[in-house]
C-alpha positions as CSV (number, residue, x, y, z in Angstrom):
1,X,87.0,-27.2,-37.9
2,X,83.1,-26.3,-37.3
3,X,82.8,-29.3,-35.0
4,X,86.1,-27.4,-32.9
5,X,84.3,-24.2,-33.1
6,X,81.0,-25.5,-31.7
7,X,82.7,-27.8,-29.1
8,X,84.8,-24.7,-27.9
9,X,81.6,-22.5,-27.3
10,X,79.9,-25.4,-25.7
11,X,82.1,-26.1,-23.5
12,X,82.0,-22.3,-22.5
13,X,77.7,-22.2,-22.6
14,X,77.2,-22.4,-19.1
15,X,79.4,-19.9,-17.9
16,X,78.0,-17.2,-20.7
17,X,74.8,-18.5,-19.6
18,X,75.5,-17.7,-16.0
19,X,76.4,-14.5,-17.3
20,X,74.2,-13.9,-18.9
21,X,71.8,-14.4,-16.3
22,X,73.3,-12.6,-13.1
23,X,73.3,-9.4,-15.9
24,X,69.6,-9.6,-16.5
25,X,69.4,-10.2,-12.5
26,X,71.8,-7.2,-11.7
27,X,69.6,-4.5,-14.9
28,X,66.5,-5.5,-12.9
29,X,68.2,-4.5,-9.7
30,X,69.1,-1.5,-11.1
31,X,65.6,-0.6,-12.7
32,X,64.1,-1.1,-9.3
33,X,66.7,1.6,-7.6
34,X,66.0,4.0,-10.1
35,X,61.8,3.6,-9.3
36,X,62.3,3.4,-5.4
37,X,60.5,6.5,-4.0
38,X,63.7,7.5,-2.5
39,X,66.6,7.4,-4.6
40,X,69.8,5.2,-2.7
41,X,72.8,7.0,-4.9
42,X,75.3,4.8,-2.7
43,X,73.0,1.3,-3.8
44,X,72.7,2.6,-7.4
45,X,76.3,3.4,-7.7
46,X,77.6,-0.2,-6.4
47,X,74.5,-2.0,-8.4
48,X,76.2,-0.4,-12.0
49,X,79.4,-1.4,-10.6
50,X,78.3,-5.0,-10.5
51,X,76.9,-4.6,-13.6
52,X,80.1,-3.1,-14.9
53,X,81.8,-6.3,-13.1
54,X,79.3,-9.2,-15.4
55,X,80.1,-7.1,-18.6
56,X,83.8,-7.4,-18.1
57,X,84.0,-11.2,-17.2
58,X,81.4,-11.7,-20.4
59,X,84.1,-10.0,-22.4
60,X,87.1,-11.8,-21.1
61,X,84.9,-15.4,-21.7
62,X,84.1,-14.3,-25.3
63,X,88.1,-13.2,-25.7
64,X,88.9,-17.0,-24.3
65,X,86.4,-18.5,-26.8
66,X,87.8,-16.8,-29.5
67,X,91.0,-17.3,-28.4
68,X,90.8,-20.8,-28.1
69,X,88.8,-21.0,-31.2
70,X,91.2,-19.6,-33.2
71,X,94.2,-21.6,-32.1
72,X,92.5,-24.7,-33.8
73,X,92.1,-22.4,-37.2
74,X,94.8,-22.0,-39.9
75,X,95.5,-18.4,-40.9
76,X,93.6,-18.4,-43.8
77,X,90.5,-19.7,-41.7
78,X,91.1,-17.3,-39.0
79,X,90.7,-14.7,-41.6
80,X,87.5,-16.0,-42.8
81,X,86.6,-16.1,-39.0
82,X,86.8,-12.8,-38.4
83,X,85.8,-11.5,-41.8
84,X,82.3,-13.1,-41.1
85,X,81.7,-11.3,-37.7
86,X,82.3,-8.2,-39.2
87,X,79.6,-8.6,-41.6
């Protein structure tokens, strides 16, 4: 089942990655707003909005990984799956 697990989350890698990137991209954005001399409330607002946008397509990947990760577990290992993340 580990070979599943790690196949699933490959195959998902370069879209977190993506992600992952365009989120470092968009905090930098926003960092540099928040130092300009004059303050764009209009820019700032829209530049958390895209952030807000990258942190909910992050969370629905991860929800599809683990939803596709656990359809390849029995119960009890499903269990064991999430009894591990919560430690």
């Amino acid at each position: 089942q580990r070979q599943q697990i790690r196949e699933k989350m490959r195959e998902l890698a370069p879209q977190m990655q993506a992600l992952v990137k365009a989120s470092r991209e968009q905090r930098q954005a926003i960092e540099q707003l928040m130092q300009a001399p004059q303050l764009d409330t209009g820019q700032l607002q829209a530049a958390f909005a895209g952030q807000r946008e990258i942190q909910v397509k992050m969370q629905d990947l991860r929800q599809q990984m683990l939803i596709g990760i656990a359809g390849t577990l029995t119960p009890e290992q499903r269990v064991q799956l999430f009894q591990g993340k919560a430690r």
